[in-house]
C-alpha positions as CSV (number, residue, x, y, z in Angstrom):
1,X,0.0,0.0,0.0
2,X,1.6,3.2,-0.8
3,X,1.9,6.4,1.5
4,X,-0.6,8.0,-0.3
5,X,-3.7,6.0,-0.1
6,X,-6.8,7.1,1.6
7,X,-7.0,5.6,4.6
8,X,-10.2,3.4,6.1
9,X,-13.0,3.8,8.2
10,X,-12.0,0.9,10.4
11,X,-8.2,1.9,9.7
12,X,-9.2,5.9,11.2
13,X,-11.4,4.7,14.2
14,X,-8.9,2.5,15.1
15,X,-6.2,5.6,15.4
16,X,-8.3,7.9,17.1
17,X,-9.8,5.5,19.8
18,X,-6.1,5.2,20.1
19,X,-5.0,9.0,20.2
20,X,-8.1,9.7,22.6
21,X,-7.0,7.0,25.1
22,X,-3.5,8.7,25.0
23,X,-4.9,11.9,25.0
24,X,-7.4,11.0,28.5
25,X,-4.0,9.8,29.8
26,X,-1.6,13.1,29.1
27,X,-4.8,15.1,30.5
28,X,-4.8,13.1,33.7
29,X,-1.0,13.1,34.4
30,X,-0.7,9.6,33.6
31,X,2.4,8.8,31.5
32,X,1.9,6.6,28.5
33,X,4.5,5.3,25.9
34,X,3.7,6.8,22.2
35,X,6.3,4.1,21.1
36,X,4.6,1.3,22.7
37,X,1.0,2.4,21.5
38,X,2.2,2.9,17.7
39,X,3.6,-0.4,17.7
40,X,0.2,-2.2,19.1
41,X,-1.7,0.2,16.9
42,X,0.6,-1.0,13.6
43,X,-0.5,-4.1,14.1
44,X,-3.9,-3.3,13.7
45,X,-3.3,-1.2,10.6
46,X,-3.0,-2.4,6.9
47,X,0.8,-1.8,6.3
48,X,0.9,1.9,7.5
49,X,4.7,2.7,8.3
50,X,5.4,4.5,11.3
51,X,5.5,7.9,9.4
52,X,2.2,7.6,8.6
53,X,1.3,6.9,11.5
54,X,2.5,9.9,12.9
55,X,1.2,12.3,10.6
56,X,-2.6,10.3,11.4
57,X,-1.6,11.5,14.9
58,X,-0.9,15.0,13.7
59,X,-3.6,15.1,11.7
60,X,-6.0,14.3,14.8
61,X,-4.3,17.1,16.7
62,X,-5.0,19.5,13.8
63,X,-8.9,18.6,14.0
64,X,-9.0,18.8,17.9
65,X,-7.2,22.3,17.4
66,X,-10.0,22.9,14.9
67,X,-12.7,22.2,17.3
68,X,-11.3,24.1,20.5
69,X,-10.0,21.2,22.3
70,X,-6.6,20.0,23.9
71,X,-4.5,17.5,21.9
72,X,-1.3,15.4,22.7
73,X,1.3,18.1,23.0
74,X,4.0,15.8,21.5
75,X,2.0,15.6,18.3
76,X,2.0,19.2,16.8
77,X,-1.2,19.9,14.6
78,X,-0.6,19.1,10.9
79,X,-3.6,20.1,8.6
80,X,-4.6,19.1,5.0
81,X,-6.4,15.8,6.7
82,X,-8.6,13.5,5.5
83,X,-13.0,14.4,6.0
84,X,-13.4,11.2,7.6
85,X,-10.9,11.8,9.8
86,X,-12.7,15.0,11.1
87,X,-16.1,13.0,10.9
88,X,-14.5,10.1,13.1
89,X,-13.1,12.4,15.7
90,X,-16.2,14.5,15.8
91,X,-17.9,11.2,16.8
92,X,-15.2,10.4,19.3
93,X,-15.7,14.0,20.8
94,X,-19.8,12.8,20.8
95,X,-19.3,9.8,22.7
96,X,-16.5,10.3,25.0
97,X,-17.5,10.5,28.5
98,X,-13.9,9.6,30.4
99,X,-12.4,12.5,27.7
100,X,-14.9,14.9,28.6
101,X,-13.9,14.0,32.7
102,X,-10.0,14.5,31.8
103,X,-10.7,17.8,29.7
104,X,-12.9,19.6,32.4
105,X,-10.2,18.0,35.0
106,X,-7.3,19.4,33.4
107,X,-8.6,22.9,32.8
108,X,-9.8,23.2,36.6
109,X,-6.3,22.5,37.8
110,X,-4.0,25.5,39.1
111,X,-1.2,26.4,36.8
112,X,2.1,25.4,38.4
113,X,5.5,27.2,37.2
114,X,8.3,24.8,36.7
115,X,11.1,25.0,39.5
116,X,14.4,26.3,38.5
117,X,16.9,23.5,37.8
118,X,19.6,25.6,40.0
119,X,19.2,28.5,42.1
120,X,22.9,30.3,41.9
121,X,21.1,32.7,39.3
122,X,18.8,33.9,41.3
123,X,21.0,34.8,44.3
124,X,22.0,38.4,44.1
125,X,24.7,39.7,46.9
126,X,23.1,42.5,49.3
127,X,23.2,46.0,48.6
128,X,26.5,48.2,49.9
129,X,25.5,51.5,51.5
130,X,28.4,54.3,50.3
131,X,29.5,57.3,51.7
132,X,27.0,59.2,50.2
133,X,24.4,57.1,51.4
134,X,23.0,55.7,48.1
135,X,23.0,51.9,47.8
136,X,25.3,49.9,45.3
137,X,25.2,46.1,44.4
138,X,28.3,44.8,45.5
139,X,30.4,42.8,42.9
């Protein structure tokens, strides 16, 4: 099968049942292997290669973009995708409960800054008071 054909309706469901499961998982703080679920997911698939694969997966970001929802941030949006594809997720979207749970979930939960990986940058030495009486930083 070459790069280029269209791909199925079983072929697309399968991919974003797939993607959505991920997704539920990234949403909840779970980890999840994107490795591990192409490789179970290839198997499934009729001879896709694992580039077209994750372009599918870019593709489905792209739609969810398109609709105002989150997508895997590992899988940046690529557009020009297939109407079935759009069809398919839409229905996903329709029927999801547990994605609808993770989204809400997710977007409830404070925003956390990452710490600092050292903190030598952020120490400053004190200020020196000078004979006029203005303050200096030290160096």
């Amino acid at each position: 099968m070459s790069a280029g054909n269209e791909w199925s309706l079983e072929e697309v469901e399968a991919i974003v049942a797939d993607y959505f499961h991920m997704l539920t998982q990234e949403l909840a703080g779970q980890q999840f292997n994107k490795t591990a679920h192409r490789r179970a997911l290839q198997r499934k698939l009729t001879n896709r290669s694992d580039g077209s694969i994750e372009r599918k997966h870019q593709n489905i970001s792209a739609v969810l973009l398109e609709l105002g929802c989150p997508y895997i941030s590992g899988y940046k949006p690529l557009s020009n995708y297939q109407a079935l594809l759009y069809e398919v997720v839409g229905n996903q979207l329709a029927d999801d409960r547990l994605f609808d749970q993770a989204a809400v979930s997710a977007t409830e939960q404070p925003a956390t800054a990452p710490l600092p990986e050292h903190f030598s940058g952020l120490i400053e030495p004190p200020p020196v008071i000078t004979r006029t009486g203005e303050p200096s930083v030290a160096m």
